[in-house]
Wavefront OBJ file of the C-alpha trace (Angstrom):
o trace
v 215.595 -96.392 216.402
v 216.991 -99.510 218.470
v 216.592 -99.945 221.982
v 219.322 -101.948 223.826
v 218.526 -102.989 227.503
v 221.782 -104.417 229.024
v 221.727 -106.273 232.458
v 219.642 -103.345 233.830
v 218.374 -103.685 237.682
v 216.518 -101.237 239.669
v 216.193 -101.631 243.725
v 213.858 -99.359 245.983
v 215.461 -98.347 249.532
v 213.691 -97.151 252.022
v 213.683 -96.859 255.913
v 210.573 -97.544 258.224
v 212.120 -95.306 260.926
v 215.376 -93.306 261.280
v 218.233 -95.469 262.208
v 216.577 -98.330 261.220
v 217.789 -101.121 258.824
v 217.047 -100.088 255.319
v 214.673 -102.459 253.227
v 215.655 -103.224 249.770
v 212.679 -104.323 247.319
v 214.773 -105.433 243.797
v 211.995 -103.861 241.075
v 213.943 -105.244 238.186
v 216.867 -107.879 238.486
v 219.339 -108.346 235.246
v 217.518 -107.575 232.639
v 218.311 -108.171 228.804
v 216.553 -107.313 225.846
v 217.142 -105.591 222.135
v 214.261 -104.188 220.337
v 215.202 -103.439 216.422
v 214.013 -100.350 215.453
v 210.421 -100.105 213.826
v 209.260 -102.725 215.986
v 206.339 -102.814 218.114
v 206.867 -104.242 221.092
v 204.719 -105.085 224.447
v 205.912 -105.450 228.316
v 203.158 -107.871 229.547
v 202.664 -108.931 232.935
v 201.196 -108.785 236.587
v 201.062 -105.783 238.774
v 204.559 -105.060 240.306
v 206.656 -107.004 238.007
v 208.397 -104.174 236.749
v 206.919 -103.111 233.390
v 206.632 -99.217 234.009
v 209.568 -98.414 235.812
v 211.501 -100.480 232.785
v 209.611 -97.823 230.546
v 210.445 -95.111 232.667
v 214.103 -96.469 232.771
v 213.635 -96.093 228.595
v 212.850 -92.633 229.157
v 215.248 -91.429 231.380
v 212.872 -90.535 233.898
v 214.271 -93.361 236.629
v 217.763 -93.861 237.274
v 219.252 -97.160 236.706
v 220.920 -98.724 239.548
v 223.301 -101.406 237.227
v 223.731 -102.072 234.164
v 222.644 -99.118 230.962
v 220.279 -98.502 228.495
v 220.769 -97.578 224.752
v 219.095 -96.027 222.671
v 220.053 -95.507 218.961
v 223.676 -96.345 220.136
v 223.644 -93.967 222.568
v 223.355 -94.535 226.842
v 219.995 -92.923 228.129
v 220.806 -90.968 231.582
v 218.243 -88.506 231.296
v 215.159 -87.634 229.171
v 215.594 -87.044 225.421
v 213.634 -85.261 222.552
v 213.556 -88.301 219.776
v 212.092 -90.389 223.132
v 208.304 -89.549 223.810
v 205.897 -91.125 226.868
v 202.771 -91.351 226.253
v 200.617 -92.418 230.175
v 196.958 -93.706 230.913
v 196.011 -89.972 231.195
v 196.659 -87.729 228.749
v 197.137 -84.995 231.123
v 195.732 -82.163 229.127
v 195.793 -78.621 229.670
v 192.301 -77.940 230.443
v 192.793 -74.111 229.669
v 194.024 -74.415 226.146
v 192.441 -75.924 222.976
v 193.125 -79.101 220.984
v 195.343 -77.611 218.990
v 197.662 -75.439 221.237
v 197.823 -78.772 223.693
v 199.798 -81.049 220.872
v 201.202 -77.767 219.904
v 202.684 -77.447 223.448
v 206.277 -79.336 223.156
v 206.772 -77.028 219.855
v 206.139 -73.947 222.337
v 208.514 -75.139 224.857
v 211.116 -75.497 221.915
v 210.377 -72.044 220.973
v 209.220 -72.796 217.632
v 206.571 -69.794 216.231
v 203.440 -70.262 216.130
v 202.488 -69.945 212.563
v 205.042 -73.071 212.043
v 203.843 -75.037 215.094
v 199.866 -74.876 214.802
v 200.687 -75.647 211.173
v 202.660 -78.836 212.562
v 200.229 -79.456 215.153
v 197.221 -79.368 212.289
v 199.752 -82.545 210.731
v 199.288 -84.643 213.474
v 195.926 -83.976 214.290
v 194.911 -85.138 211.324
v 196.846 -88.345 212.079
v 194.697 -88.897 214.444
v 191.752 -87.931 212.839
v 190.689 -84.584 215.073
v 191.373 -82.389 212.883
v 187.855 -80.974 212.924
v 188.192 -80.405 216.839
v 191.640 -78.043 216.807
v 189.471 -75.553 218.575
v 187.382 -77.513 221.552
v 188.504 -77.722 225.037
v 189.518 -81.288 226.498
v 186.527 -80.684 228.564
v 184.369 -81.071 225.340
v 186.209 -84.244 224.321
v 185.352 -88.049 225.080
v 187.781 -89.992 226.700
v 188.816 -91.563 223.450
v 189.185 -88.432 221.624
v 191.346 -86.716 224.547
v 193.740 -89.916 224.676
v 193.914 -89.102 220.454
v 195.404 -85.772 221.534
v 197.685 -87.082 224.156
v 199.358 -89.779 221.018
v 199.295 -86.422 218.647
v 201.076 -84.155 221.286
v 203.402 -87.214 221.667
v 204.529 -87.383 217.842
v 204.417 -83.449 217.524
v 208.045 -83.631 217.932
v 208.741 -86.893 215.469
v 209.902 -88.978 218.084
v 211.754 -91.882 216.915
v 210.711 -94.151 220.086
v 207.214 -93.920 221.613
v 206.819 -95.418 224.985
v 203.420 -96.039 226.358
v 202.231 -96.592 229.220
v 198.759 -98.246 229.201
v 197.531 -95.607 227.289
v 193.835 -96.903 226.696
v 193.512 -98.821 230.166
v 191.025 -96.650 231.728
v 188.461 -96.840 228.319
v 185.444 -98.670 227.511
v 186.164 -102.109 225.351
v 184.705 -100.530 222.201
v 186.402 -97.327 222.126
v 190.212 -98.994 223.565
v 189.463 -101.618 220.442
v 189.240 -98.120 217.748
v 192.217 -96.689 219.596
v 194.137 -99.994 219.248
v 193.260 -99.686 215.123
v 194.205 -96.645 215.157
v 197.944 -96.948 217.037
v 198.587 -99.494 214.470
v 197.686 -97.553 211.519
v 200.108 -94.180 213.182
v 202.728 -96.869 213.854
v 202.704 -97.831 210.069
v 202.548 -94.526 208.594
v 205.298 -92.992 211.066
v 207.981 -96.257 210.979
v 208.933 -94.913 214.999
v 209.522 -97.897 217.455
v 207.225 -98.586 220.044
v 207.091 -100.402 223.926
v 204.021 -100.648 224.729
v 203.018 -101.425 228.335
v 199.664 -103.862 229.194
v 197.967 -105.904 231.250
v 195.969 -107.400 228.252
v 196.656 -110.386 226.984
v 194.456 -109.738 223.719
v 195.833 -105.935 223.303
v 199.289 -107.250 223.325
v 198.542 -110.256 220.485
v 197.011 -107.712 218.388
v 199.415 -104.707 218.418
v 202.582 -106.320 218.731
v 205.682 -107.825 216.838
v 207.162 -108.992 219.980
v 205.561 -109.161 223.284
v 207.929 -109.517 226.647
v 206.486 -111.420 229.508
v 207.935 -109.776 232.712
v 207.614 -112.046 235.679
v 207.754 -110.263 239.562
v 208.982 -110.049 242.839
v 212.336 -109.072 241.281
v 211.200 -108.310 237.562
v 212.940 -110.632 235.374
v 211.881 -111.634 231.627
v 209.709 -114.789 231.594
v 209.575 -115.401 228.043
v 209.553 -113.359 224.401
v 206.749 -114.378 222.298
v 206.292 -113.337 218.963
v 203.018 -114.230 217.600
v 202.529 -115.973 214.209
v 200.047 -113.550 213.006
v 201.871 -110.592 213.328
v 202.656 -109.674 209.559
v 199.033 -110.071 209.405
v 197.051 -107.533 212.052
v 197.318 -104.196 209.775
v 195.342 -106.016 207.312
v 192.715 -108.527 209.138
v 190.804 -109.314 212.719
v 193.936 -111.242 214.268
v 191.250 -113.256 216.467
v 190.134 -115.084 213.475
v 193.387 -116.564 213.032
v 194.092 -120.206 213.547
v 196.900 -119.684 215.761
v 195.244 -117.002 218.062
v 193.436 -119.216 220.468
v 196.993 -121.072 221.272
v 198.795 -117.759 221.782
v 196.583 -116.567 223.801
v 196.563 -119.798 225.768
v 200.214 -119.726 226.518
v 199.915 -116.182 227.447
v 197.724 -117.034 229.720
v 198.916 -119.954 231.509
v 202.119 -117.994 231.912
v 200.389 -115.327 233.664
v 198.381 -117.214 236.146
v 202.005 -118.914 237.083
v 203.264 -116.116 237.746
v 200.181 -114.801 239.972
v 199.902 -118.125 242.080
v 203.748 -118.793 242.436
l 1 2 3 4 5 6 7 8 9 10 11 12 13 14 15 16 17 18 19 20 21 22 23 24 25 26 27 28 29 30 31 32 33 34 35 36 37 38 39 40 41 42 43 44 45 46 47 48 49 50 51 52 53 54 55 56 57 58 59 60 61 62 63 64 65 66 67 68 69 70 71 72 73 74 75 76 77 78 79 80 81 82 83 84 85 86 87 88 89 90 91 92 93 94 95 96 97 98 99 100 101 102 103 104 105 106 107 108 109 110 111 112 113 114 115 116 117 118 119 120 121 122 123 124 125 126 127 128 129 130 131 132 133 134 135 136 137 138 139 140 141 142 143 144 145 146 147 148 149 150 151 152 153 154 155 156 157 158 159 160 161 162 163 164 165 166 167 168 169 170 171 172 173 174 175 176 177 178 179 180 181 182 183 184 185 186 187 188 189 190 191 192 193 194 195 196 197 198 199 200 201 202 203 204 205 206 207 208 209 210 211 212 213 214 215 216 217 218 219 220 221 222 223 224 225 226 227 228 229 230 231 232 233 234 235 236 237 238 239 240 241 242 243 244 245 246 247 248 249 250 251 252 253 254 255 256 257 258 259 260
């Protein structure tokens, strides 16, 4: 599903003390951007410039202040079912299994349970934790728990799957299995994704496009889309000629943005 983001702006107002002047911090300032559907795209950039409250604004969990966002044609004012989040924490209910946790949104849609443990088996297999439908999140890794958080998310077939530095808070070698992993669900379920990071080497390897948001308002720096993209479901995108360069130019425009 396509994403259209049409001169969108977001300001924060708030008052040190009552009756005094209001002051106005401008989150995101005119922002464009279309995102074809299927695609895999990444919001890159320093703390503060923006890139989860533009992801929220996706959602319809923040209200936009000017301008609208569309989604599959249609303006985004509040949150939707074919639009999942997926955050940093997977937020699991520590009382319920594996299973009845990505089973959850099926419950709340009243679905019966026969039909949405059957469903939920799907997309734990997707994920490849099948085999742990009946453990507690307590006797999960950190890995395997952010596994069920991305299966709960697609439960419900979401067309669009916004994320939210979902693998920020894990170790390099499990965030690196994750990463495979996203891109192999992404292929196999065709749903567009934004994707939010600080990672400069995350977003070259997961993305079509990646966004560079610069702060203090947000604005769009530049869109990069890296030459090896066709190429990272099949190889180590690092050993490609043109990584080093990307990741270069990524780089240099995040340090401007941090010293300017």
């Amino acid at each position: 599903m396509s994403i259209s983001i049409q001169g969108v702006t977001k300001r924060y107002v708030r008052r040190v003390a009552p009756g005094s002047p209001p002051s106005v911090t401008t989150a995101l300032d005119d922002v464009d951007l279309d995102i074809e559907a299927g695609q895999f795209v990444s919001l890159l950039g320093p703390s503060g410039c923006g890139k989860t409250t533009l992801l929220r604004m996706i959602a319809g969990l923040v209200q936009i202040d000017e301008g609208r966002i569309m989604v599959g044609g249609k303006a985004v004012d509040s949150p939707r079912r074919d639009l999942c989040m997926v955050f940093q924490s997977p937020s699991l209910l520590p009382w319920r299994n594996v299973l009845d946790n990505v089973a959850f949104p099926l419950e709340l849609d009243g679905m019966p349970k026969a039909q949405r443990h059957q469903t939920a088996r799907q997309f734990l297999r997707l994920v490849g934790l099948d085999a742990f439908a009946e453990h507690l999140p307590h006797e999960l890794s950190g890995g395997m728990q952010q596994r069920v958080g991305i299966a709960r998310g697609l439960v419900r077939n979401p067309a669009v799957l916004l994320m939210d530095e979902p693998f920020g808070a894990l170790d390099a070698q499990t965030r690196e299995t994750l990463q495979a992993d996203l891109l192999r669900i992404w292929d196999q379920t065709k749903c567009t994704i934004v994707f939010v990071t600080h990672s400069i080497d995350e977003a070259l390897m997961l993305s079509d496009r990646i966004v560079v948001l610069k702060p203090r308002p947000g604005r769009i720096n530049r869109i990069i889309g890296p030459a090896f993209r066709a190429d990272r479901l099949h190889q180590d995108v690092r050993l490609h000629s043109a990584y080093a360069g990307e990741q270069a130019v990524l780089r240099e425009l995040l340090r401007e943005e941090v010293t300017a």
